[in-house]
ZAMARGU-4260 file (C-alpha; in steps of 0.2 Angstrom, whole numbers, plus 5000, padded with zeros to 4 digits):
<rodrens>
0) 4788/4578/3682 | 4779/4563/3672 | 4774/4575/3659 | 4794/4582/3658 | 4799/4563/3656
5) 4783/4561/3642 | 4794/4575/3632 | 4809/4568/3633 | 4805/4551/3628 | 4788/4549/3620
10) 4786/4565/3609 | 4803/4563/3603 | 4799/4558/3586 | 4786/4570/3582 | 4795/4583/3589
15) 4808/4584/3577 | 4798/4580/3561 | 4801/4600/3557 | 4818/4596/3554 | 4812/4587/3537
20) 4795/4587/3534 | 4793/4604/3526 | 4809/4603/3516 | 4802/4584/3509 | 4785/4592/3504
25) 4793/4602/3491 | 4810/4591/3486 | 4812/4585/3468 | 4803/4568/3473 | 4787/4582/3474
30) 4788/4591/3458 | 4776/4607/3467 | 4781/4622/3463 | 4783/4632/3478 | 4768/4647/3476
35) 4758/4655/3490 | 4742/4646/3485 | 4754/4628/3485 | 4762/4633/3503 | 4747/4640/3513
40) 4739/4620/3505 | 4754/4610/3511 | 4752/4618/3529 | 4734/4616/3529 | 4738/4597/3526
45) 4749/4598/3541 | 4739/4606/3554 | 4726/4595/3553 | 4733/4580/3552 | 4741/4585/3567
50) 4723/4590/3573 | 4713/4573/3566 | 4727/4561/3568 | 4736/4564/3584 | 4724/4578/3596
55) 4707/4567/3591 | 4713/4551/3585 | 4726/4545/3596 | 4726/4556/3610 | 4707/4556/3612
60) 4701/4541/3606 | 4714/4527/3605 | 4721/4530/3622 | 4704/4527/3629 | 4706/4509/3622
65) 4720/4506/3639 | 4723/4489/3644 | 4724/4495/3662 | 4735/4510/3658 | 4745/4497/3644
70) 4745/4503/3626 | 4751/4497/3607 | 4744/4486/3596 | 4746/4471/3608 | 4736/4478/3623
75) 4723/4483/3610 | 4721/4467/3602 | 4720/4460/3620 | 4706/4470/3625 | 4695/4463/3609
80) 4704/4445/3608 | 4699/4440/3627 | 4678/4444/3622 | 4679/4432/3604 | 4682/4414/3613
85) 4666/4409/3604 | 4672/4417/3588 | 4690/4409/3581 | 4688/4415/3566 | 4686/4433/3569
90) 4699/4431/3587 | 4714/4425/3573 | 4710/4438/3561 | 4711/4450/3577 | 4726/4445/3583
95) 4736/4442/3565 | 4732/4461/3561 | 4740/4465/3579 | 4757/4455/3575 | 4756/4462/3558
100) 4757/4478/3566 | 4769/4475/3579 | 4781/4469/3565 | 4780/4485/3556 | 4783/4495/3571
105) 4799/4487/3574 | 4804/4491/3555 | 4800/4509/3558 | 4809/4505/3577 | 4825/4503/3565
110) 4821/4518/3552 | 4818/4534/3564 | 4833/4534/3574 | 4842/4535/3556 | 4833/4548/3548
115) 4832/4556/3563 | 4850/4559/3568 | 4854/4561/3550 | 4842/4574/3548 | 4851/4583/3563
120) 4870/4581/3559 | 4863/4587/3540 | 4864/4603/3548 | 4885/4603/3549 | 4886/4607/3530
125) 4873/4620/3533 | 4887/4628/3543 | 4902/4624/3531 | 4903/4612/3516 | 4920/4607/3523
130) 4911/4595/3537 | 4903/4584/3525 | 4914/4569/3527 | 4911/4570/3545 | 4890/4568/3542
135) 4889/4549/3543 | 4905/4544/3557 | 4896/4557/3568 | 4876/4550/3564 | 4885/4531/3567
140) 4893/4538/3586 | 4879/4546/3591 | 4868/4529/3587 | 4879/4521/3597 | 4881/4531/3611
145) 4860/4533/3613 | 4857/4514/3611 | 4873/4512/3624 | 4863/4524/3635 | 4849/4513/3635
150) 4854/4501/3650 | 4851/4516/3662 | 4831/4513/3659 | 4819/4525/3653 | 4815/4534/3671
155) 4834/4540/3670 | 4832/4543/3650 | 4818/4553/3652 | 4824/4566/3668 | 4841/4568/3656
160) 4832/4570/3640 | 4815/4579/3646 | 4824/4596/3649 | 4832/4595/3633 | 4816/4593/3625
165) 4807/4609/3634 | 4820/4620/3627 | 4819/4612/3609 | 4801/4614/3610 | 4802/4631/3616
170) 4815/4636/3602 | 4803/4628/3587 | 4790/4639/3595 | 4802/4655/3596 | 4805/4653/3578
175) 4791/4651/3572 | 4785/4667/3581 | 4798/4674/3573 | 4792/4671/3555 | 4775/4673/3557
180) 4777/4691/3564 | 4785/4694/3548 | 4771/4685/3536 | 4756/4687/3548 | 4745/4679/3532
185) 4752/4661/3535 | 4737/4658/3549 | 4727/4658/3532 | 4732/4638/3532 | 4720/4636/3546
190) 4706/4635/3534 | 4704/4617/3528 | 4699/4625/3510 | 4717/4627/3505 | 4720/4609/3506
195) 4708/4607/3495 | 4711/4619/3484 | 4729/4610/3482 | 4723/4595/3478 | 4712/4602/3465
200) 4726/4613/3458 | 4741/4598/3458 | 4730/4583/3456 | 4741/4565/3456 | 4757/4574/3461
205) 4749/4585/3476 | 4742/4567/3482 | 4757/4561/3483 | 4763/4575/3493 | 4754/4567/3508
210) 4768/4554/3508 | 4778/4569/3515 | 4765/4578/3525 | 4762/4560/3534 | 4782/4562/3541
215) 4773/4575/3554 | 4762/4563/3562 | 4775/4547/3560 | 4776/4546/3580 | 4757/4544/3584
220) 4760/4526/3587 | 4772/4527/3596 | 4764/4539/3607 | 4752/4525/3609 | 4763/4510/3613
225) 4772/4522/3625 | 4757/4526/3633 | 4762/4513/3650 | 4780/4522/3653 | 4771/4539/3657
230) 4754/4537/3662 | 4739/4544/3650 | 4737/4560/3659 | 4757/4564/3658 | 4755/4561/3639
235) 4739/4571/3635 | 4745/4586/3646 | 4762/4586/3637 | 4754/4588/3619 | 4743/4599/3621
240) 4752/4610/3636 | 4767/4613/3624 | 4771/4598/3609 | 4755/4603/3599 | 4757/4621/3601
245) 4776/4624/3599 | 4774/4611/3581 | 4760/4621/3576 | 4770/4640/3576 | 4787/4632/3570
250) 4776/4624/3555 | 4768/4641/3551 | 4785/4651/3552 | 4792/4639/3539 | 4779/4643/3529
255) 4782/4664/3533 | 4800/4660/3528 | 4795/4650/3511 | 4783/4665/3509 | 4796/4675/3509
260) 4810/4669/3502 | 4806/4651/3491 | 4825/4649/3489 | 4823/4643/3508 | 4814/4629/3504
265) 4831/4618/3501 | 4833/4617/3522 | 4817/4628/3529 | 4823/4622/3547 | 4839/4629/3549
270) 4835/4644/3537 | 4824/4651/3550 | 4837/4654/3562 | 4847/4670/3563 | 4867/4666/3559
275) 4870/4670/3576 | 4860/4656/3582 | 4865/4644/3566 | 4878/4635/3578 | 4870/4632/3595
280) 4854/4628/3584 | 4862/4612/3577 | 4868/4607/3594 | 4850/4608/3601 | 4843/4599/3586
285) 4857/4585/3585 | 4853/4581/3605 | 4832/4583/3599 | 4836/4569/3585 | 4845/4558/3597
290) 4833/4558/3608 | 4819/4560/3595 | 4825/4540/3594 | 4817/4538/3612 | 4801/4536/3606
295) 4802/4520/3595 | 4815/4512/3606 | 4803/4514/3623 | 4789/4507/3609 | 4800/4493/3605
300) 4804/4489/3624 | 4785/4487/3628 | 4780/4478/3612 | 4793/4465/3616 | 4787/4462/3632
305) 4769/4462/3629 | 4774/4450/3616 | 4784/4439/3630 | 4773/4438/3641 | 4757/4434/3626
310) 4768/4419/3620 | 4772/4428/3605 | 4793/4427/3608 | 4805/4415/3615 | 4811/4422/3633
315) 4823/4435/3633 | 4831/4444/3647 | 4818/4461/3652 | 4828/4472/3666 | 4816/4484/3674
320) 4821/4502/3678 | 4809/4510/3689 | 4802/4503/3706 | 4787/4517/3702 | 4782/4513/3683
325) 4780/4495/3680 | 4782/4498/3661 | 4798/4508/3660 | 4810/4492/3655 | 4826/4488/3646
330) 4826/4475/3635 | 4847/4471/3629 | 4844/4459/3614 | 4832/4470/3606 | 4842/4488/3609
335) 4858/4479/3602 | 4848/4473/3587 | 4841/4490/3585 | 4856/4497/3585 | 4864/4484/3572
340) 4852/4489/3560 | 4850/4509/3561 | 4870/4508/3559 | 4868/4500/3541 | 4854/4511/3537
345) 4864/4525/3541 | 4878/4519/3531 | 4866/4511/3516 | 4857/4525/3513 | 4868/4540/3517
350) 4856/4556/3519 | 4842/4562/3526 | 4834/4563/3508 | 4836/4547/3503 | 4829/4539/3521
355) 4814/4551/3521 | 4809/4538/3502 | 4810/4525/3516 | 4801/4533/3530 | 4783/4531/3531
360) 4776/4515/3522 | 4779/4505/3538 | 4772/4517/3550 | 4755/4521/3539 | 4752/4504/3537
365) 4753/4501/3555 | 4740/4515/3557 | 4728/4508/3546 | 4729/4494/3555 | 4726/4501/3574
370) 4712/4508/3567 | 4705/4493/3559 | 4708/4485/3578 | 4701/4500/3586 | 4683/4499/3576
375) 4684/4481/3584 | 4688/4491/3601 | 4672/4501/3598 | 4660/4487/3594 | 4665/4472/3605
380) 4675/4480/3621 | 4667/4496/3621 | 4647/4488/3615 | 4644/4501/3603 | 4632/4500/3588
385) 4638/4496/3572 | 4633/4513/3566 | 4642/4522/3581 | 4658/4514/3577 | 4658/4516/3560
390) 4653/4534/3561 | 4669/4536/3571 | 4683/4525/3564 | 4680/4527/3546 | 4684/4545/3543
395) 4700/4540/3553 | 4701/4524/3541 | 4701/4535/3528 | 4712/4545/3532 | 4726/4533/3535
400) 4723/4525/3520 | 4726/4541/3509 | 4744/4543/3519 | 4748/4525/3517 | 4741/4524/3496
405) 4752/4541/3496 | 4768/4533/3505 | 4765/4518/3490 | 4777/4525/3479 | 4794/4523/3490
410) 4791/4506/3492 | 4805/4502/3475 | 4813/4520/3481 | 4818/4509/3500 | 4802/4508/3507
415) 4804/4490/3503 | 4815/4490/3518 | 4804/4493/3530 | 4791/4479/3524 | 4806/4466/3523
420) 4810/4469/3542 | 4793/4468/3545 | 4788/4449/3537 | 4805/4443/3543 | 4799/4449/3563
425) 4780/4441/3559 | 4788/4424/3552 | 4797/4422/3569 | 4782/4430/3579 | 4771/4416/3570
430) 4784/4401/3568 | 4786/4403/3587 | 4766/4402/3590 | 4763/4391/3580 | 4779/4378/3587
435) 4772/4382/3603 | 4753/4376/3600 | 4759/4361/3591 | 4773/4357/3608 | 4756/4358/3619
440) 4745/4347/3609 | 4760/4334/3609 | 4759/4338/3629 | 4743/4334/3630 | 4742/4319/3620
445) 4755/4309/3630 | 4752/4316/3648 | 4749/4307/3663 | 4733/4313/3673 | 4736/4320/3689
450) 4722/4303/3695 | 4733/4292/3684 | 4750/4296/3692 | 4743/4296/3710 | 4735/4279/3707
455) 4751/4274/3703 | 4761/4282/3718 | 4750/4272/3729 | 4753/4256/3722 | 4771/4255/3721
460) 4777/4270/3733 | 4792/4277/3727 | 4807/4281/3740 | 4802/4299/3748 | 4817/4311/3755
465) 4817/4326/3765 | 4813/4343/3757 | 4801/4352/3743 | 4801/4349/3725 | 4793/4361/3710
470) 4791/4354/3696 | 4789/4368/3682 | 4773/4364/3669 | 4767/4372/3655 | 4749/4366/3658
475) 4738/4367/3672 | 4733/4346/3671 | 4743/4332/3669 | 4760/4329/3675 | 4775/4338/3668
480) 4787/4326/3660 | 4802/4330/3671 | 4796/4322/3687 | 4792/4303/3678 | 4812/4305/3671
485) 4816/4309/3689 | 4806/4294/3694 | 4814/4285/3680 | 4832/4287/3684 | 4833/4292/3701
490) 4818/4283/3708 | 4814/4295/3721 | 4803/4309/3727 | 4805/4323/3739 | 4793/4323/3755
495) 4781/4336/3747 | 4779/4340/3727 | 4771/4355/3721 | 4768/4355/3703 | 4770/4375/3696
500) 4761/4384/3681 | 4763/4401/3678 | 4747/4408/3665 | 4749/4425/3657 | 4733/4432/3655
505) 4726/4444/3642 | 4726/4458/3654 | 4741/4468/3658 | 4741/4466/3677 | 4733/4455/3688
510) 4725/4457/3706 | 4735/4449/3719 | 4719/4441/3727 | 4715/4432/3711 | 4732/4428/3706
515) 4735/4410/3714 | 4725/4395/3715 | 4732/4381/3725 | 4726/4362/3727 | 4732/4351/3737
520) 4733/4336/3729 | 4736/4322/3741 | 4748/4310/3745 | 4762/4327/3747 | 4757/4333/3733
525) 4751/4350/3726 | 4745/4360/3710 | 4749/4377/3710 | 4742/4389/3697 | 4749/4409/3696
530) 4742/4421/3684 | 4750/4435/3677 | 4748/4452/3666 | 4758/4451/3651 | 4765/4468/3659
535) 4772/4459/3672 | 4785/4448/3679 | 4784/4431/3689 | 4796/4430/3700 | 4793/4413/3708
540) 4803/4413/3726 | 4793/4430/3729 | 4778/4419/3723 | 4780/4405/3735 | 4782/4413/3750
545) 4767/4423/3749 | 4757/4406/3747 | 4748/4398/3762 | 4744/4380/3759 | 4743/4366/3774
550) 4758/4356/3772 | 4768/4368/3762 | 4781/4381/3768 | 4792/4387/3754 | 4810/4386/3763
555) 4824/4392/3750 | 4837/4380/3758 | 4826/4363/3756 | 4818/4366/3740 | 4824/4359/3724
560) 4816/4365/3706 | 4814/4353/3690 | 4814/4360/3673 | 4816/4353/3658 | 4829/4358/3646
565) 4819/4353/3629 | 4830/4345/3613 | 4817/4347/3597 | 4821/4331/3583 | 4814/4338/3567
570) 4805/4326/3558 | 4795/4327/3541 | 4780/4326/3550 | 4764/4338/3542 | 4765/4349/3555
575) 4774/4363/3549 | 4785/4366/3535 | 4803/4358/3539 | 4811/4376/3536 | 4798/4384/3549
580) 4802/4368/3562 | 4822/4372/3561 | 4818/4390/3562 | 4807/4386/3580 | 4820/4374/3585
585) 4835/4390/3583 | 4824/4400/3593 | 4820/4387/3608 | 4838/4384/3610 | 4842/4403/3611
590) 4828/4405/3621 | 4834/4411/3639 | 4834/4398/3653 | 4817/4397/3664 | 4828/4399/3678
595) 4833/4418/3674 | 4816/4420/3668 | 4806/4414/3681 | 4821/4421/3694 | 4824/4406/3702
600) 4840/4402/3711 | 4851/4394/3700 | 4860/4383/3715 | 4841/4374/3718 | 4839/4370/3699
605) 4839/4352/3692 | 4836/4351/3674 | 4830/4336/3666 | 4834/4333/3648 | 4820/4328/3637
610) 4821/4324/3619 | 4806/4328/3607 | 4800/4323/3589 | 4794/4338/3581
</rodrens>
């Protein structure tokens, strides 16, 4: 059942690169003319990418880099950042190569479910010109019903969509059988030499070909970053059980109908199905795009939280769907921003065609990138040699740079899209790291020792009334600023004080015997510590009550909990430039409240307002 969920929502994307990828190797952007030499070279391209990048790269080396089952670019660079503590230098790079291609992930998050859907609902002039007009309003209702789908959770998504997905597989693979019977030659593109030989034959223009070979592998990475809704072993069986193979036949029956008839190359999809078949046939490729969309979406959801969770974002509301799957999450802000932008893709660009320019830049750079993180996987997580690593990133290296050195050229033709999306989403990612490290140095700067305050109590003893206070902290020393502004105007304490800070860890989970450290202070007071995964979720009533500390009992009804509520007063300081600072400050106030976040009960929540120079 997990790999019949892994269909419907993580091989999406790859699963209807056939509706395109063919027809764009040999569009006008591609001057090739369409020979049997040319043909049997383009699918030779094709099949081994599909072998080299997807099968051996990703499904067999990358996903053994799981961050306890987690995957994405985030759970990789956490695997290598958490061992480089005595190397800065090489722990930034490390982690601004990750949020670089985090960024670009999100741009491709906003391109596929465009091209996708487009590429589908092309198919209703295929049955008459006269449905034109309708291409775009249809594309624009179907984006908004999938995204609107979205708050039912991805366990749901993928138990509607996973059928769906077994019959669009097993129809790609029917005809492709179909074809091939017909031009049985076509399993000539097996043998690497072709691909060669077109390179050799078409020089510059047949390298730039890859840019539209690279269209069949665009969902590798988000295969990976999709790797914690399903579980490894759902996904590996899924691909090479019935993806792989079903991709592999329709590929080579496009090439049998080319073969055959090279007027077909205009729209090889739809040309290899019998007329009786045309109409039913778009239907089944229109719901394969929508849910082609899954893929990057799911990606989305688990990058945002993984970047929650790391710091990385300003808290957001993450809804989980499944009580069985820890990482199958709905994240609303990012689904309705997603949505906002694929609309005006849809409506900026206009076809299939002119998308497919765009497509690609983003997701090869992002490639080049996971493998540049992998090679550090291999040498410093996995304690391979430097010759063993190189021996077996490289070729991989190589590889993705051709595609992405191919995919170049659509950078003025709209890949410039793309990389636009991308450096606005890494200027917030940093802005808000960087705000955040410079709040914590102020913190800890002006903070009170936890010595330093007790001193203090004991001296001049404050008035103490019934019940538990927790004071929220960012830091695990030093008192949090909102209990001296309750001292300050109310000039009392509660009876026992727990000072609360919750850690998230560069793991994605973390044991529930090492996930607390309590001390007891003195004087009713107490320092509790809570780690977390940056895949999960505090929940801090849960929290409390499973904590035993002599003298504390966590009673719902007699507990009061201290935030602050944080107002930044940008100053000129050299810090960070002014622009940058307003830019953090919008992002702070936006920011949702700790007590949703944290789950705390609203009616026990006092917040204290404190006003800080930044």
């Amino acid at each position: 059942m997990m790999a019949l969920g892994a269909l419907g929502v993580v091989y999406g994307d790859i699963g209807t690169s056939p509706l395109y990828a063919v027809r764009e190797c040999f569009s006008e952007a591609h001057p090739v003319p369409v020979s049997v030499e040319n043909v049997l070279g383009v699918l030779s391209l094709i099949i081994w990418s599909l072998i080299l990048v997807i099968s051996i790269k990703y499904l067999i080396l990358i996903m053994n880099a799981d961050n306890r089952g987690e995957g994405g670019v985030f759970a990789l660079m956490a695997l290598v950042h958490s061992r480089l503590e005595k190397k800065p230098k090489l722990g930034f790079l490390v982690q601004a190569t990750a949020i670089l291609g985090a960024a670009l992930l999100y741009g491709d998050g906003m391109i596929t479910p465009a091209i996708t859907v487009l590429s589908a609902v092309d198919g209703l002039e295929t049955l008459t010109p006269a449905l034109e007009p309708f291409v775009i309003p249809a594309a624009v209702g179907i984006l908004i019903g999938l995204f609107t789908f979205q708050r039912h959770g991805t366990e749901k998504v993928g138990r509607v969509f996973g059928p769906v997905m077994l019959l669009w597989f097993g129809a790609l693979a029917a005809l492709g059988i179909s074809w091939i019977a017909r031009e049985p030659g076509i399993f000539a593109a097996f043998d690497p030499r072709h691909a060669v030989s077109f390179f050799l034959h078409n020089g510059f223009e047949g390298f730039l070909v890859l840019g539209a070979v690279f269209l069949v592998v665009t969902g590798g990475e988000a295969v990976y970053a999709d790797m914690g809704h399903f579980g490894v072993r759902s996904i590996r069986f899924s691909w090479f059980a019935m993806v792989f193979p079903a991709l592999l036949l329709n590929y080579l029956g496009q090439g049998a109908l080319i073969l055959t008839d090279p007027s077909a190359v205009k729209n090889t999809f739809f040309r290899m199905a019998p007329a009786w078949a045309l109409y039913p046939l778009v239907a089944l490729a229109t719901a394969a795009a929508i849910i082609a969309s899954q893929a990057v979406i799911s990606g989305a959801f688990s990058l945002t939280r993984q970047a929650l969770q790391l710091g990385y974002l300003p808290r957001m509301e993450i809804r989980h769907s499944s009580a069985r799957q820890i990482g199958q999450i709905y994240v609303p802000m990012v689904n309705w921003l997603l949505m906002l932008c694929t609309i005006g893709l849809v409506l900026g660009f206009r076809s299939s065609g002119n998308l497919a320019a765009a497509y690609g830049i983003a997701v090869s750079t992002t490639m080049v990138l996971t493998t540049v993180l992998a090679y550090y996987c291999a040498r410093i997580y996995w304690k391979w040699s430097a010759g063993a690593a190189l021996f077996a990133i490289v070729p991989f290296l190589l590889f993705d740079s051709a595609f992405l050195l191919s995919n170049t050229v659509k950078i003025h033709h709209g890949g410039w899209f793309a990389f636009l999306a991308a450096m606005v989403i890494f200027v917030l990612l940093t802005t808000w790291i960087r705000g955040q490290e410079i709040l914590s140095v102020q913190r800890k700067s002006i903070a009170l020792s936890d010595q330093e305050f007790l001193e203090s109590i004991r001296i001049n003893p404050p008035q103490r009334v019934a019940g538990a206070a927790v004071y929220l902290s960012s830091d695990v020393d030093g008192v949090p600023r909102s209990i001296l502004h309750n001292l300050k105007h109310n000039k009392i304490l509660h009876q026992r004080v727990v000072f609360l800070t919750i850690l998230t860890m560069e793991s994605p989970r973390v044991a529930m015997e090492e996930r607390v450290q309590a001390t007891i202070l003195g004087e009713g007071f107490f320092r509790i510590v809570a780690k977390y995964g940056f895949m999960e979720s505090p929940h801090v009533p849960r929290l409390l009550k499973q904590i035993a500390i002599p003298g504390f009992e966590y009673k719902e009804m007699e507990t009061t909990f201290f935030t602050s509520q944080k107002s930044l007063v940008v100053t000129s300081a050299p810090k960070m430039s002014k622009w940058r600072k307003h830019l953090f400050s919008f992002m702070e106030r936006n920011a949702q409240r700790v007590v949703f976040h944290y789950r705390i009960p609203p009616y026990r929540v006092v917040e204290m307002g404190v006003q800080i120079e930044f």
